[in-house]
N, C-alpha and C positions, 0 to 999 in steps of 0.2 A: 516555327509557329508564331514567333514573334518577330519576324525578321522589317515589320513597319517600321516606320516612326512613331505613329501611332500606340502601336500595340508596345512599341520599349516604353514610351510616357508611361502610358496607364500599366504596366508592371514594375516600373520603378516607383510610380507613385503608392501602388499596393505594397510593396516593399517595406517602405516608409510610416506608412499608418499600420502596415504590420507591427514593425520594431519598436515604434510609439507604444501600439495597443499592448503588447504583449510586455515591454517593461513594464506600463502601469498594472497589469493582469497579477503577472507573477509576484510584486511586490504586495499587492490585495493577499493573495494565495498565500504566503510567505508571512506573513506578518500572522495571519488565524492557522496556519501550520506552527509557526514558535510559538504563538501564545499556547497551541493546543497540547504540543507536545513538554512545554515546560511544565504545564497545569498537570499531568500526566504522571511526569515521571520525575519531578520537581527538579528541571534542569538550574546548576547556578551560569552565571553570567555567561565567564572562559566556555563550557560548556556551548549555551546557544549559540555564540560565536563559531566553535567549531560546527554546530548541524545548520546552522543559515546555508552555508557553502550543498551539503547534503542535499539539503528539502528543495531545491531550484531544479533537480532532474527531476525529483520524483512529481513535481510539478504540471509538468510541460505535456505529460498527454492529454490533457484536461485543460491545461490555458489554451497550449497550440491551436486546436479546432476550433474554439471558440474566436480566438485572435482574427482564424482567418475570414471567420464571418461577418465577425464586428468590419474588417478590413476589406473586406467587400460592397457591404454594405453600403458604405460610408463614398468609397471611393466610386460605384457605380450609381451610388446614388447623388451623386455630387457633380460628375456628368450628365446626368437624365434634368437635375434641376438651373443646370446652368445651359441646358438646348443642346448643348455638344453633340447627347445623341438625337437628337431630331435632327441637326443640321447632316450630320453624319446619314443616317437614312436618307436626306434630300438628295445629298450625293450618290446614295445609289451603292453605299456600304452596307455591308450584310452583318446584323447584330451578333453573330458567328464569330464572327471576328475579332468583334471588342472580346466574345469571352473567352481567347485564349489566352490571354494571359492572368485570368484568373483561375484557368485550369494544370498551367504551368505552375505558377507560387505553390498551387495546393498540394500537387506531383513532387515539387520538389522540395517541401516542408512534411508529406507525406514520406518522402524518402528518408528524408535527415531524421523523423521521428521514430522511423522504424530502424534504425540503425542503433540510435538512442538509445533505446528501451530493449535492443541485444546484451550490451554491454553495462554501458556508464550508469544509466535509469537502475537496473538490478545491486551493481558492487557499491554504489552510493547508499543505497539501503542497505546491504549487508554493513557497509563502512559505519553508518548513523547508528544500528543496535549495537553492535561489537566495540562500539566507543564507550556507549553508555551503560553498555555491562560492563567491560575491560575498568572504567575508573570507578569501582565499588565502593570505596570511600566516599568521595562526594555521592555517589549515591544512597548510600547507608543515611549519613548526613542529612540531605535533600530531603528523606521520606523523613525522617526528626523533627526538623523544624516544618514540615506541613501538616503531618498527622501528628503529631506527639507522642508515637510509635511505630514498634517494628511488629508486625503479626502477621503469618502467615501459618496453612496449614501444613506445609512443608517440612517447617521448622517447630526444633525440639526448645524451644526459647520465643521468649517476647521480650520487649523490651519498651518502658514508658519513659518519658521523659518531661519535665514541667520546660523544660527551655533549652535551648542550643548556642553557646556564646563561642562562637568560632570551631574549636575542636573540642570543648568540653560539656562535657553533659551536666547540667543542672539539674539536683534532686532525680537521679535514673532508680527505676525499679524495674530489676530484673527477676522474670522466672520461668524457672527449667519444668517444662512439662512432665509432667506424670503417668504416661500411657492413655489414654484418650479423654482423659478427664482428671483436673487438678492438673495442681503443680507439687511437684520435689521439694524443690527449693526455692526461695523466694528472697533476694539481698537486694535491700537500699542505702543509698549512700546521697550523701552531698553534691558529690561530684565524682567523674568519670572520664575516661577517656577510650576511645574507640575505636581499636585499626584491625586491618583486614591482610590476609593473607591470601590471595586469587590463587594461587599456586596449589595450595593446600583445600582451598574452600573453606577455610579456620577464620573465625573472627575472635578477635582477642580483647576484651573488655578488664580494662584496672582502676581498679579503685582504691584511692589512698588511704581511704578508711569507710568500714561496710560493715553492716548489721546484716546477718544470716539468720532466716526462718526457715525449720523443716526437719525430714528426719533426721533423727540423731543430730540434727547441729540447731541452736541456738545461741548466740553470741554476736560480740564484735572482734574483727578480725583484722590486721594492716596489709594493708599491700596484696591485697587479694587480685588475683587474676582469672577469668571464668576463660575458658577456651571451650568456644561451640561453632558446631560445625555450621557451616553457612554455603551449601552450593550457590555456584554461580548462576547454575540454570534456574534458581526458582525464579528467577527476574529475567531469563530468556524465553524465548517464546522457540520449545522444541518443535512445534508440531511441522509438517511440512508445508511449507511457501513458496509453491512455484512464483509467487509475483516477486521476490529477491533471488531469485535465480537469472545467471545466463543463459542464453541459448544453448553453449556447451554444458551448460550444469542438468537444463532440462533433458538433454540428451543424455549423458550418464548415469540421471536418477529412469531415463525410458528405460535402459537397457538393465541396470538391475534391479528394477521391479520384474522385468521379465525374465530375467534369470531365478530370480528368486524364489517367483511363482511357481516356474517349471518345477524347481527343486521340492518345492510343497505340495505337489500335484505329485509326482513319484513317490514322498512319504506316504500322504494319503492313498493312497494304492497300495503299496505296502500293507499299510495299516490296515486296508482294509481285508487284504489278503490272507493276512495273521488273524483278525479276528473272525474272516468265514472257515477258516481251520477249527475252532478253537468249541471244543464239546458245551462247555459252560459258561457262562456271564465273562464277558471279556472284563480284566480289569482294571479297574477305575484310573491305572496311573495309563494304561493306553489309549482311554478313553480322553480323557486331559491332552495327552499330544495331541488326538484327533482334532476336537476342538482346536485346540491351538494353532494346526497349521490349518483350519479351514477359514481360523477367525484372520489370517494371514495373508490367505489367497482374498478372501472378498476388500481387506484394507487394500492388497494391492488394487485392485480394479478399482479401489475409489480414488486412491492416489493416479492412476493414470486417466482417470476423468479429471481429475484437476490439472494436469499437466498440458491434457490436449486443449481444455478451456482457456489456458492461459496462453498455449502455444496459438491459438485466433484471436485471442484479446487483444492482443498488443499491434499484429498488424490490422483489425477492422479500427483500433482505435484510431492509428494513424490514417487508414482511408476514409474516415469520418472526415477529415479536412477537405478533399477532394467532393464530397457530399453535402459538406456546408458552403462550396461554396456556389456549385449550382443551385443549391436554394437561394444562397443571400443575392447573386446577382441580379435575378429577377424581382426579388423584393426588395433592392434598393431603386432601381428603376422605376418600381410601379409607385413608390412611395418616396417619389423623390418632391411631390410638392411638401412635405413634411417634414420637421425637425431630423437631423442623422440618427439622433437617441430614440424617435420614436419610429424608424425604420428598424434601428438595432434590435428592441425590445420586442418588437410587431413578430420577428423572423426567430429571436433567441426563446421566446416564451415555448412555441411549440416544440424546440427541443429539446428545453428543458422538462416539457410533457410528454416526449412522446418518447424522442430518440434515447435519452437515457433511461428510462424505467425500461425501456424495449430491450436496449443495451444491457443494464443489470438483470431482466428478470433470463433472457437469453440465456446469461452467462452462469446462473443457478443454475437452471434447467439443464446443460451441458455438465455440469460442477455434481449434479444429482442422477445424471445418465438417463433424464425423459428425452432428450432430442442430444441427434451427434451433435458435438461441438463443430461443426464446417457450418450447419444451418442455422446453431438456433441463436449463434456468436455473432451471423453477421445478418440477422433480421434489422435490428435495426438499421445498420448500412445501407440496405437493400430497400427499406421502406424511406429511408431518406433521401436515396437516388432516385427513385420512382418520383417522390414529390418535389424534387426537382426538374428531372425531368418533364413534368407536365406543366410547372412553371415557365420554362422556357419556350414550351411551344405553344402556350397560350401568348405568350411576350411576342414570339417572331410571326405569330399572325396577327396581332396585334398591328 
């Protein structure tokens, strides 16, 4: 498809303003990903250092497309404004032609993105959260000196603090909740120190000297040590997230959700068979399983909406490049008497109006089970290929 000379220029040159666009892209992306994610989760330094490497795959389905617009753009536009292609039509070349190697980069940047986002794009995200749970100390730390506390509704403890000077706690006041209202206990102290036991989910708080409020204790006390429990998971996100899965992982949560289901579908038949037996008011503890595996079976069907929503996400997002770029060719051509930025902007505005809200509301609707996921995932695809498409053949009759 590219076997010109011709067609190698102009796909070496798109090549080029690719790799330009797309380092300037990602480092944009990259810079409001670590500001966003440190403001978050109160990353220290070492820290952002490690998730920079991370947040560059998870990037890339979002720069990529864009890049190759921008890169089309530019490059087809930049031929239309220096005659290239008028000269080229004198000669009796078919505008055909120029655009196969704009449908090549996108095919083959299409490919390399859906490979990506198999693998590397998922375990780079599970890598990024399992970092930042796994070093619980600097996390503990981190929320310290941002909020001046630890609170959660998880946890049988809080914890205040007026300052943070390395590992020690300045002026900390701690206390041990009371069952849903009040605290137990309640000890301050001057200073503190604070480590963690990931192993145990134990955080171990000592104070070298501490004043104790509550029952039965009131006093000062030395060398006090409080041990409370501290899961890891309250700072993990358990729920289920096909988007940090791999394709093998989407696969093995398919198959036992459907094992699972089955299995809950024969209890409730069961169940239901024991209570049309049963003379009087079936009771309440078999009514409770009932519930339970019905509340089972409907989570699985939402869990495998989200699996199959993501199982089209990933390849329409990668065919979006292929989509931008029969938009952008025609729009850099038509708009080649014009600055490159106001061809770029002219072509990226309506995508950013049309193709992604298309893109997200799709991929709810899918996520929510109003349309399968095969149609309502790649609406936008579909509607960006059509308006491509009529770009070009308004261009080649032109």
């Amino acid at each position: 498809m590219i076997g010109t000379i011709l067609q190698r220029m102009i796909f070496w040159e798109l090549v080029r303003v690719f790799l330009l666009a797309w380092g300037a892209l990602t480092g944009l992306f990259l810079l409001g990903g670590v500001v966003q994610e440190a403001s978050q989760r109160g990353l220290t330094p070492p820290q952002i250092l490690y998730v920079i490497p991370l947040l560059v795959p998870s990037t890339m389905p979002y720069t990529v497309p864009a890049t190759v617009l921008f890169a089309c753009c530019v490059v087809y536009g930049r031929l239309a404004h220096d005659h290239e292609i008028t000269a080229l039509r004198a000669a009796g070349v078919h505008l055909g032609r120029l655009l196969s190697p704009a449908v090549v980069l996108s095919l083959i940047v299409a490919a390399g993105l859906t490979a990506l986002q198999t693998e590397i794009v998922p375990r780079s995200r599970q890598m990024l959260a399992e970092r930042v749970v796994s070093d619980v100390d600097e996390l503990i730390y981190s929320m310290l000196k941002r909020t001046g506390s630890i609170r959660h509704n998880k946890l049988d403890f809080a914890v205040y603090v007026r300052e943070v000077r390395g590992k020690q706690l300045v002026d900390p006041v701690i206390k041990k909740r009371s069952g849903n209202f009040g605290y137990s206990v309640v000890a301050h102290a001057r200073e503190a120190k604070l480590t963690t036991d990931l192993a145990r989910d134990m955080v171990y708080i000592d104070m070298p000297h501490c004043t104790l409020c509550g029952v039965d204790i009131d006093g000062s006390l030395r060398d006090q040590r409080f041990d409370v429990a501290f899961p890891a998971s309250t700072f993990r996100d358990t729920a289920v997230r096909p988007m940090n899965m791999t394709r093998g992982q989407i696969r093995a949560k398919w198959d036992e959700i459907q094992d699972e289901r089955e299995r809950r579908k024969e209890q409730l038949e069961i169940i239901d068979s024991q209570i049309s037996t049963l003379s009087a008011p079936a009771p309440q503890a078999l009514l409770d399983l009932r519930k339970d595996n019905e509340f089972h079976v409907k989570d699985s069907y939402r869990t495998e909406r989200l699996l199959r929503a993501e199982s089209n996400l990933r390849p329409a997002l990668a065919f979006g490049c292929l989509c931008f770029a029969l938009v952008a060719v025609p729009v850099g051509v038509q708009f080649h008497r014009a600055d490159y930025l106001s061809a770029f902007v002219s072509c990226f505005l309506p995508v950013v109006v049309i193709y992604y809200p298309l893109l997200l509301a799709g991929t709810n609707f899918a996520r929510e089970g109003r349309l399968p996921a095969s149609v309502a995932v790649w609406i936008a695809d579909l509607t960006a290929g059509l308006a491509g498409t009529f770009l070009l053949r308004r261009l080649f009759r032109q």
